[in-house]
Backbone bond lengths (Angstrom), bond angles and torsions (degrees), N, CA, C in turn:
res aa  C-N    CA-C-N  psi(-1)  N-CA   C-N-CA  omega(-1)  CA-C   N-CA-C  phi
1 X - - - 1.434 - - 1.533 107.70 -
2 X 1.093 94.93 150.71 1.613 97.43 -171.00 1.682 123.15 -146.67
3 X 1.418 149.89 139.97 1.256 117.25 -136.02 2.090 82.44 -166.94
4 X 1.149 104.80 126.45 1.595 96.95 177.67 1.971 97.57 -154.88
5 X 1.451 106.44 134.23 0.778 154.55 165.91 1.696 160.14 -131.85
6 X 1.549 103.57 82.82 1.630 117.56 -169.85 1.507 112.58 59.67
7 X 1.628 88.84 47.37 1.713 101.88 170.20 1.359 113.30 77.07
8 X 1.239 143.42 -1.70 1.692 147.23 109.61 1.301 137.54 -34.11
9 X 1.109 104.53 89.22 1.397 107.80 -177.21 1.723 132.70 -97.40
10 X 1.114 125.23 138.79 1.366 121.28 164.67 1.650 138.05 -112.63
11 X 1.723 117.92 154.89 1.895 73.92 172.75 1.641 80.29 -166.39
12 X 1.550 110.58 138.52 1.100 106.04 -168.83 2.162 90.04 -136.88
13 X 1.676 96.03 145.50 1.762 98.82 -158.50 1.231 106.81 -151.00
14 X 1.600 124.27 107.70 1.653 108.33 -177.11 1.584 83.68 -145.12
15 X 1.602 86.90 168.64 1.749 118.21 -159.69 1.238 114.71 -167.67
16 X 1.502 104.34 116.12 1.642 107.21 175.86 1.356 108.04 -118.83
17 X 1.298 121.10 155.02 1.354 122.00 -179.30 1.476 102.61 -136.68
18 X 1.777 103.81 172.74 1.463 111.33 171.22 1.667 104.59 -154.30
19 X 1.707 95.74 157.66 1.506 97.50 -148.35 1.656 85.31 -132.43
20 X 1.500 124.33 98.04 1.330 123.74 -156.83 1.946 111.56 -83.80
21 X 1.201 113.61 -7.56 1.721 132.85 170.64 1.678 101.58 -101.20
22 X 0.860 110.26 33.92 1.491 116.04 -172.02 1.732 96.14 -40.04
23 X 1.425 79.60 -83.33 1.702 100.78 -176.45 1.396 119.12 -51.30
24 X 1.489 139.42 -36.09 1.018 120.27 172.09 1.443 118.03 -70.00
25 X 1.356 117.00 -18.39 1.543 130.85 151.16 1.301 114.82 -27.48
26 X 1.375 97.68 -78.60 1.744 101.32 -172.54 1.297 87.44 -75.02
27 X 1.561 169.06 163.52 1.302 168.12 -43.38 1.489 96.63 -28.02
28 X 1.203 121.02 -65.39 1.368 107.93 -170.12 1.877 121.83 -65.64
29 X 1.373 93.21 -50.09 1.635 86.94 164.65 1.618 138.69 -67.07
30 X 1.151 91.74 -5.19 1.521 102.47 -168.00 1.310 134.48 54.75
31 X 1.825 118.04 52.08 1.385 134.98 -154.39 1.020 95.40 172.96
32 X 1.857 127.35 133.63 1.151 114.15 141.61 1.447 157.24 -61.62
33 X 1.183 106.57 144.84 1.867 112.06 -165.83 1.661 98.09 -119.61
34 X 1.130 99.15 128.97 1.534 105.37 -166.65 1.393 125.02 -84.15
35 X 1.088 133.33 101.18 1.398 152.47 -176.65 1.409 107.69 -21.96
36 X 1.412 125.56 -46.69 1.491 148.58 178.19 1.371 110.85 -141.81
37 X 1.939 101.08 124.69 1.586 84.99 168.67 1.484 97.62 -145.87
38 X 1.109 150.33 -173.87 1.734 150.20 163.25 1.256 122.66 -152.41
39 X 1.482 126.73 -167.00 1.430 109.98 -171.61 1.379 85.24 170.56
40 X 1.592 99.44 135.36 1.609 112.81 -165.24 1.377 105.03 -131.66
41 X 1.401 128.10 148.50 1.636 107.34 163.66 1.623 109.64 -154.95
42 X 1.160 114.62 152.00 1.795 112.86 175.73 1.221 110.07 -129.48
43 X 1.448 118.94 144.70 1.836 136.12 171.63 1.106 116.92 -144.21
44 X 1.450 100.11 134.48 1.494 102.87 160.58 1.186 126.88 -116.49
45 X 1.628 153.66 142.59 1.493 134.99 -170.22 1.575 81.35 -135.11
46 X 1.219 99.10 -165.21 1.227 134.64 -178.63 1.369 129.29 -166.77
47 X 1.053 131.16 129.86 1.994 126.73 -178.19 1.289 114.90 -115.42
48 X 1.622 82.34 111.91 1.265 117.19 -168.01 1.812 110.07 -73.00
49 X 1.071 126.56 -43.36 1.346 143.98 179.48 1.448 95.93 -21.74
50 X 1.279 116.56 -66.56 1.569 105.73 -168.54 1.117 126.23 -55.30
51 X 1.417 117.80 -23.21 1.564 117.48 -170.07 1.793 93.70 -91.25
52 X 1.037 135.32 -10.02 1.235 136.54 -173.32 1.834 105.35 -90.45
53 X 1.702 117.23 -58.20 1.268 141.80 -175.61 1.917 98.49 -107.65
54 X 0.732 144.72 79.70 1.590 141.68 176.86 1.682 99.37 -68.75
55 X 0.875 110.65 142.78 1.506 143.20 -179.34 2.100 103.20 66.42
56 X 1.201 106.19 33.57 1.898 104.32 178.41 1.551 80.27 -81.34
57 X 1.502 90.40 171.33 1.310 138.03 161.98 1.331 132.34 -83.64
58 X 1.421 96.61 -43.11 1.382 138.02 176.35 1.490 106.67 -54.30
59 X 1.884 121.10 135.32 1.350 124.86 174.52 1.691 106.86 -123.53
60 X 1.730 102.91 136.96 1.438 101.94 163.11 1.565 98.38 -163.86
61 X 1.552 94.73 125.72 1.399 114.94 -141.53 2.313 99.48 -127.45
62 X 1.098 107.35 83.40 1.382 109.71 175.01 1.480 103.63 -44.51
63 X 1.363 117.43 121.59 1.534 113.83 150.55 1.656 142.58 -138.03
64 X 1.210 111.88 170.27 1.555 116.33 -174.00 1.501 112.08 -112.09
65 X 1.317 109.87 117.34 1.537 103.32 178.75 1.663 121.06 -122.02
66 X 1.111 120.06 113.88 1.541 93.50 -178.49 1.883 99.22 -109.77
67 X 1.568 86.83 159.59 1.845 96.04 -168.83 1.758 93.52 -124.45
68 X 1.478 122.96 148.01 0.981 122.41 141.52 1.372 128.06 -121.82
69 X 1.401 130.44 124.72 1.296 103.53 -179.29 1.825 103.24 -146.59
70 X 1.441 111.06 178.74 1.738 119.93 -174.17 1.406 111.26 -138.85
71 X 1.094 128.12 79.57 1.903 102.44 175.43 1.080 98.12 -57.61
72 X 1.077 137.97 -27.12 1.487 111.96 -169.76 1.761 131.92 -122.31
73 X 1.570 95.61 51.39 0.970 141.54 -149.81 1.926 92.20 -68.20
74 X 1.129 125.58 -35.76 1.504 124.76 156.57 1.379 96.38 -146.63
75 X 1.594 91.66 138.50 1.087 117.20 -169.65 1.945 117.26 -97.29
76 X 1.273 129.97 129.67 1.728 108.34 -149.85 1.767 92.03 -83.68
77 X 1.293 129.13 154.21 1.150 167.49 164.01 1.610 93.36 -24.30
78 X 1.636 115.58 107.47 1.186 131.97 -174.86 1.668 106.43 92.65
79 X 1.118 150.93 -12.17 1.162 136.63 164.79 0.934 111.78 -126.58
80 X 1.617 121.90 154.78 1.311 169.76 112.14 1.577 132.47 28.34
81 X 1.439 112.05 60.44 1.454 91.41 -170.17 1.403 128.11 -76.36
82 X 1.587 101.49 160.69 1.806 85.28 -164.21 1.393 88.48 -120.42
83 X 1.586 106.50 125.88 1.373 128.98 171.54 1.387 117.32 -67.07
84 X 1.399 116.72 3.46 1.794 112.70 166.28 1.148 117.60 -79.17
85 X 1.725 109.38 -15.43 2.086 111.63 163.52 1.623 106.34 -88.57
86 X 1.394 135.25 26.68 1.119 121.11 177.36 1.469 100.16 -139.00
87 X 1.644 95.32 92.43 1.424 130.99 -175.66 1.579 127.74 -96.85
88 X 1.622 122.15 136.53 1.272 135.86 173.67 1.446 89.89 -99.64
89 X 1.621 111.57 147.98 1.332 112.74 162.82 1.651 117.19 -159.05
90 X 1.224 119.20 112.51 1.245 126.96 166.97 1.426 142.65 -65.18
91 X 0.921 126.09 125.15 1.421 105.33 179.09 1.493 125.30 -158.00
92 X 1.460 121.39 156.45 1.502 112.36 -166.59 1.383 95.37 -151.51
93 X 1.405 117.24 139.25 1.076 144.46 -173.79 1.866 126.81 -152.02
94 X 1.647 94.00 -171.86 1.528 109.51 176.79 1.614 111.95 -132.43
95 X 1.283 116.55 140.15 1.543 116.99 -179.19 1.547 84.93 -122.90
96 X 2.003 111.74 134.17 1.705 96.80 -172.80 1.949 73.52 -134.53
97 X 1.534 125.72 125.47 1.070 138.67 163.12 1.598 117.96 -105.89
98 X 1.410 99.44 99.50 1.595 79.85 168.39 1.473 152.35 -81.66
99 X 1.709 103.33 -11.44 1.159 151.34 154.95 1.579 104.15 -121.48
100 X 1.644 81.80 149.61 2.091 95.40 -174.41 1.745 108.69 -60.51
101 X 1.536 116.12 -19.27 1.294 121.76 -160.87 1.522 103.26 -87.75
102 X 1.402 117.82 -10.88 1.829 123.45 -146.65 1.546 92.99 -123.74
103 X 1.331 113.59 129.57 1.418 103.92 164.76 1.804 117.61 -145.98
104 X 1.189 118.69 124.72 1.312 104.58 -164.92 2.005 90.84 -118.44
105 X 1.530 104.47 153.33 1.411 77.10 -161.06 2.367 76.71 -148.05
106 X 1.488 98.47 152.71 1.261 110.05 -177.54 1.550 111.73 -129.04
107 X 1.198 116.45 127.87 1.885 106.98 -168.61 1.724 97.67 -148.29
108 X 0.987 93.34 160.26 0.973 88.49 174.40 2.463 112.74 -142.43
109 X 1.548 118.92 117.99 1.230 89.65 -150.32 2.055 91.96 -131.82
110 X 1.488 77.48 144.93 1.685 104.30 -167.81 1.360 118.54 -75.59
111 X 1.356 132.96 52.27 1.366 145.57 -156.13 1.615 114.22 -65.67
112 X 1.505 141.98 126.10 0.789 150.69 -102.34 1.847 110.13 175.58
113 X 1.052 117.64 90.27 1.567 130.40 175.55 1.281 118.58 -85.97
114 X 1.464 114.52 139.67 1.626 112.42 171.53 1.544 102.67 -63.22
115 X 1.569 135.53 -54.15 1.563 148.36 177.45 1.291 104.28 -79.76
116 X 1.337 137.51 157.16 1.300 138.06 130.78 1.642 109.14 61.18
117 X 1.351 129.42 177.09 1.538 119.15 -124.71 1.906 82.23 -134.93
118 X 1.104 145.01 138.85 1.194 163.85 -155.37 1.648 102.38 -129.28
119 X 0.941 132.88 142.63 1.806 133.92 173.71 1.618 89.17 -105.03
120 X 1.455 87.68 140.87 2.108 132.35 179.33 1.710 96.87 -68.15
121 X 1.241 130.78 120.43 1.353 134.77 163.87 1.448 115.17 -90.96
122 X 1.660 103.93 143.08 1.370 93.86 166.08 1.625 95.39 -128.77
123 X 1.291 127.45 141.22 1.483 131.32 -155.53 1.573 98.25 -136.82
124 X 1.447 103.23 143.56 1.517 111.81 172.53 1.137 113.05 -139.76
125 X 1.354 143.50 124.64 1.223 137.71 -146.83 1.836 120.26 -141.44
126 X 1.331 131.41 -167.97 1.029 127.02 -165.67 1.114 107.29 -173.62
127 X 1.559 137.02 154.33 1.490 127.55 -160.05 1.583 118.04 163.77
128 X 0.945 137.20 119.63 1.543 151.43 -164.61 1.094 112.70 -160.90
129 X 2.034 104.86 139.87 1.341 111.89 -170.63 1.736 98.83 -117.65
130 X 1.135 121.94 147.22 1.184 122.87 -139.83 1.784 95.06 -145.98
């Protein structure tokens, strides 16, 4: 879902799945693969550009996103789920468009495990729809 207003934006996105060979999955790979897992996330930005440049074209939009998600959200009958895929994650960034088609975007995000310790990303990116 997604929701924008005078350069306020919102967007809210979740997805669960299920993986019915779960277990013969993990037998063959040798790791568990999670029977059920999902992953949800919400942001809001805003574009700021106009109040800076009034009448641009131009978008650059600070934002906050938080994600939750689990692959291994159930674990199949005899194995082990591992709580280092069942993640909190923060994050704050910039989306800078100079054209509606172009988007180069800088974030930076605070990753966060129920088990054991996850490394902090900082991401810079690039992207056009064509």
């Amino acid at each position: 879902m997604e929701w924008k207003y005078h350069g306020f934006e919102t967007r809210v996105l979740g997805s669960w799945g299920h993986i019915g060979d779960a277990a013969t999955l993990s037998a063959l790979k040798g790791e568990t693969i999670g029977s059920s897992n999902y992953g949800v996330y919400a942001e809001v930005a805003y574009d700021i550009l106009p109040l800076i440049f009034p009448g641009t074209s131009q978008y650059l939009a600070p934002f906050f996103r938080y994600e939750k998600f689990d692959i291994i959200a159930t674990a199949p009958v005899g194995y082990v789920d591992d709580l280092s895929y069942d993640q909190d994650i923060f994050q704050v960034g910039f989306n800078y468009k100079p054209i509606p088609e172009v988007v180069i975007k800088l974030d930076y995000r605070n990753r966060n495990a129920k088990q054991g310790t996850v490394p902090d990303e900082v991401n810079i990116g690039f992207g056009f729809i064509f």
